[in-house]
N, C-alpha and C positions, 0 to 999 in steps of 0.2 A: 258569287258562288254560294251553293246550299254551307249549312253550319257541317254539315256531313262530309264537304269536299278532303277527298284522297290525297291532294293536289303536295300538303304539308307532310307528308309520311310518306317512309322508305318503304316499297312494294316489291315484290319478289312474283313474278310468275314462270309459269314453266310450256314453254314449247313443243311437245315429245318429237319424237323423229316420226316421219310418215312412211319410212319403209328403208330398203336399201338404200345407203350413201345417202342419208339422209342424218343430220345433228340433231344432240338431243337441245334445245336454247334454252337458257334462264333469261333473261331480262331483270336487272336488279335497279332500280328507279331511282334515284338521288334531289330529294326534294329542292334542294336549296336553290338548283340550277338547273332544273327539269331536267339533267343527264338519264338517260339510259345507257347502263352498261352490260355488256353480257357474257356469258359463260357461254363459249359452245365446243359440244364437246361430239367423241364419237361413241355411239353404243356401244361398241363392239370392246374396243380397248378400253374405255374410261378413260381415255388420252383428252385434252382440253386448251384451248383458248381464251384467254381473256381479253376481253374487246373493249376499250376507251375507259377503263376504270378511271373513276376520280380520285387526285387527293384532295384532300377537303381544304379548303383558303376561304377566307373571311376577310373580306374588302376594307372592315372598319378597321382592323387590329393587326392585320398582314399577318395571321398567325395560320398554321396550317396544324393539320390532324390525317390520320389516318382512318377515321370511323370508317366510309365509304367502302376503301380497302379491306378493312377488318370483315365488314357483311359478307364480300364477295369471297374472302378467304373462308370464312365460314361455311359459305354453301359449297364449296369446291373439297374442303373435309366433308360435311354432310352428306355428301353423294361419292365420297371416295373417288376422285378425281385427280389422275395427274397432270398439274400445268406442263403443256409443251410449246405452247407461244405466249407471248406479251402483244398483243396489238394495238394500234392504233391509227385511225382513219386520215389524221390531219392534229397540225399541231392547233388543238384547240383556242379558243377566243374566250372561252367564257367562263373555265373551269383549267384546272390543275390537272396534270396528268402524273398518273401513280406507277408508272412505267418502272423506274429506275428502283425504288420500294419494292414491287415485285418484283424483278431480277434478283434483286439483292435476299427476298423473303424465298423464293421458288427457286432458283437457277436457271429461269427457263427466257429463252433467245427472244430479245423484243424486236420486232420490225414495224416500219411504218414506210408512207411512199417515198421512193427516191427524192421526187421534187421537191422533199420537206430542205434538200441543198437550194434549192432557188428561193424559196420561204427564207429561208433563214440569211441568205446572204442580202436579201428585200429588208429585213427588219434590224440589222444590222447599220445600216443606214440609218433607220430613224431611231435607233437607239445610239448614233456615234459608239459604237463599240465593234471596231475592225475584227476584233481577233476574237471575237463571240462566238458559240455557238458550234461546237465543231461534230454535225451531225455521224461522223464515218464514225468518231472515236462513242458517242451515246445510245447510238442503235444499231442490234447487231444486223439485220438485215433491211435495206433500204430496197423497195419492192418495186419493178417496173412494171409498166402495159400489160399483162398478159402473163405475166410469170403465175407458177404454180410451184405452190409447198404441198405438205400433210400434214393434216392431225389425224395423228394416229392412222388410220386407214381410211380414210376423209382425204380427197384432193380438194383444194381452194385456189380458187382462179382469183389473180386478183384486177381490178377494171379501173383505170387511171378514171374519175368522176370527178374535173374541175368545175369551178363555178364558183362555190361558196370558197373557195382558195384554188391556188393557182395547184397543189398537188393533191387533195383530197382522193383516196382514194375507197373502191369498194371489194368487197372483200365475200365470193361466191364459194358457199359450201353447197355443195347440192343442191336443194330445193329452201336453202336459207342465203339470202344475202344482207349483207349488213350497211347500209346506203345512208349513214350516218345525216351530213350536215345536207344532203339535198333535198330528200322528200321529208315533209313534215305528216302527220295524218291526213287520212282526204279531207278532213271537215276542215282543216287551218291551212294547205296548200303545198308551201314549199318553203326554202331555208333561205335567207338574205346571201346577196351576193356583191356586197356592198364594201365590203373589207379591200386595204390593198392587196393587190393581186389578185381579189374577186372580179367574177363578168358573168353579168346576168345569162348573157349570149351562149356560154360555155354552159352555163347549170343547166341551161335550156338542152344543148347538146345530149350531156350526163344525164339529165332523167328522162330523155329518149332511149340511149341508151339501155338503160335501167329498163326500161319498160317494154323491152324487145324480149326481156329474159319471157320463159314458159311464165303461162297464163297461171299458174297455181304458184309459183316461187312466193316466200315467204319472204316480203319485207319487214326489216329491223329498222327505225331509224335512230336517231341520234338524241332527239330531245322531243319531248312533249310537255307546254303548259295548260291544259284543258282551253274549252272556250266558254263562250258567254254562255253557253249550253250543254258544256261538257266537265262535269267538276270533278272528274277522275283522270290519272293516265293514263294513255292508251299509244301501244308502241308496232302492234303488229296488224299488219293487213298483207295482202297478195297483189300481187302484179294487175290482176284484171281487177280486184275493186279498185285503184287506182287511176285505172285505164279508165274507165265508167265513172267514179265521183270526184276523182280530185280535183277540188275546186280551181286551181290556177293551170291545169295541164289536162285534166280530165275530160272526155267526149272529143268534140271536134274544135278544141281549143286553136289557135294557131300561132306560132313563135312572136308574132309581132303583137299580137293579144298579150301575151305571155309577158313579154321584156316591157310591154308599160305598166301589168300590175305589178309586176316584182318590181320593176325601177321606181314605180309611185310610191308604192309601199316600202320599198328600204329610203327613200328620201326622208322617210319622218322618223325615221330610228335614230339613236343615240348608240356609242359606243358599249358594251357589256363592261359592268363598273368593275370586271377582275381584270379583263383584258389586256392590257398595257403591265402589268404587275405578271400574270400567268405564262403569256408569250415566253421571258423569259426562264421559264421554268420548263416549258415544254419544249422548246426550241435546244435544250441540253438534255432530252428522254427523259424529262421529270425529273433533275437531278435541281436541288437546293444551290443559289453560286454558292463559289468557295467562300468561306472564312476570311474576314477582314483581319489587321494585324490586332486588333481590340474581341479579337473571337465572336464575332456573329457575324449574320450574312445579311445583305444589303441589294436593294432593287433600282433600278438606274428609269427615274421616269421621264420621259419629253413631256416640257409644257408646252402650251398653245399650237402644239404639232395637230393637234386632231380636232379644233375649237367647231372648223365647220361643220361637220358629222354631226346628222343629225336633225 
């Protein structure tokens, strides 16, 4: 990467709305772990969403922050915005979820996909911890196939998109959808599908899906690390440049093409070095465990459970 690479610093861009029933989107960048996270909100009311915010965790020290959180709260003052959801696509791998911090900061109702009940009762096993996780009581709404809410005067359809997890879901405001951990940029492809209760076969499914929406919809995704060629983020493209360049899906790809680049290519990955640590933090809507009877809090890790990954 150039000495100039963007890749280390928090980036803030703005999306306008393109017309009726269309959101205004921030995109707020999170260096540490290529996150993108977003504000979208409605013109009309100033009403808003906040989409996959991070809280900030540090692999060496197990210590955690709120900076991340803070940026976003700040641009949500700066544009006089009121939070009316908390979102979240999927319980993250690779980062901390700021969910329960905002409820607690805003008031405002978090939801994430139903399936994050099958997630969690999945991980609960390889954490030996039965009585973990108790999604009904940490989000307040758990979203199925097709259900629809509002912001503000914005309906959001939301699109069950497994693959990279068994409940990942996508989250359609008008001519914005937010497609978190499946599509990557067209120049990098698409998202591992490698995790338990991932399947290459199902992403394959979800970014058809995805790709059926109108030819001008605005994709958001989840994470950008630049490439050997690209030393900035970059988080938004349309449905038809995707259609046309994404390199693992793009043109006249075909699903068997498909499931041996992604199955080749997630055979050589390594697990994300928060992952086993963050699970449990997002698997309870971002809430911190309880207090030990020595007053601090404590993270339960499996060894040699995941040695072959990788």
């Amino acid at each position: 990467m150039a000495e100039t690479s963007q890749l280390d610093q928090p980036i803030v861009r703005y999306s306008p709305s393109t017309g009726p029933r269309s959101p205004h989107v921030w995109g707020i960048y999170e260096p540490d772990t290529g996150s993108i996270q977003y504000v979208c909100a409605d013109p009309s009311t100033r009403k808003a969403a906040l989409i996959d915010v991070v809280l900030d965790f540090d692999p060496a020290s197990f210590s955690t922050s709120t900076r991340s959180m803070e940026r976003v709260l700040d641009l949500v003052a700066e544009q006089n915005l009121k939070v009316e959801w908390i979102l979240d696509t999927h319980p993250h791998a690779d980062h901390a979820m700021a969910s329960a911090q905002l409820r607690e900061r805003t008031g405002a109702r978090t939801g994430i996909g139903e399936k994050v009940a099958d997630i969690a009762k999945l991980w609960r096993g390889f954490y030996n911890m039965p009585d973990a996780f108790d999604v009904t009581r940490d989000f307040d709404r758990l979203f199925a196939d097709g259900d629809t809410f509002q912001i503000g005067d914005l309906e959001v359809q939301v699109m069950l998109s497994p693959g990279h997890t068994l409940g990942s879901i996508t989250y359609v405001c008008g001519d914005a959808a937010f497609v978190h951990d499946t599509f990557m940029q067209p120049d990098s492809g698409t998202s591992r599908a490698d995790f338990p209760g991932g399947s290459s076969s199902d992403l394959w499914d979800s970014l058809q899906a995805i790709l059926s929406l109108p030819g001008s919809t605005r994709l958001f995704i989840g994470h950008d690390y630049g490439t050997d060629n690209r030393d900035q983020p970059e988080w938004e493209t349309t449905v038809d440049t995707h259609r046309r360049k994404n390199i693992h899906v793009g043109g006249d790809v075909t699903k068997a093409e498909f499931l041996k680049t992604r199955d080749d290519r997630d055979a050589t990955l390594g697990l994300p070095d928060r992952m086993l640590a963050v699970l449990q933090i997002n698997l309870r809507g971002g809430r911190l465990p309880e207090t030990a009877d020595d007053g601090e809090r404590y993270l339960k890790i499996p060894l040699n459970r995941f040695g072959n990954v990788g």
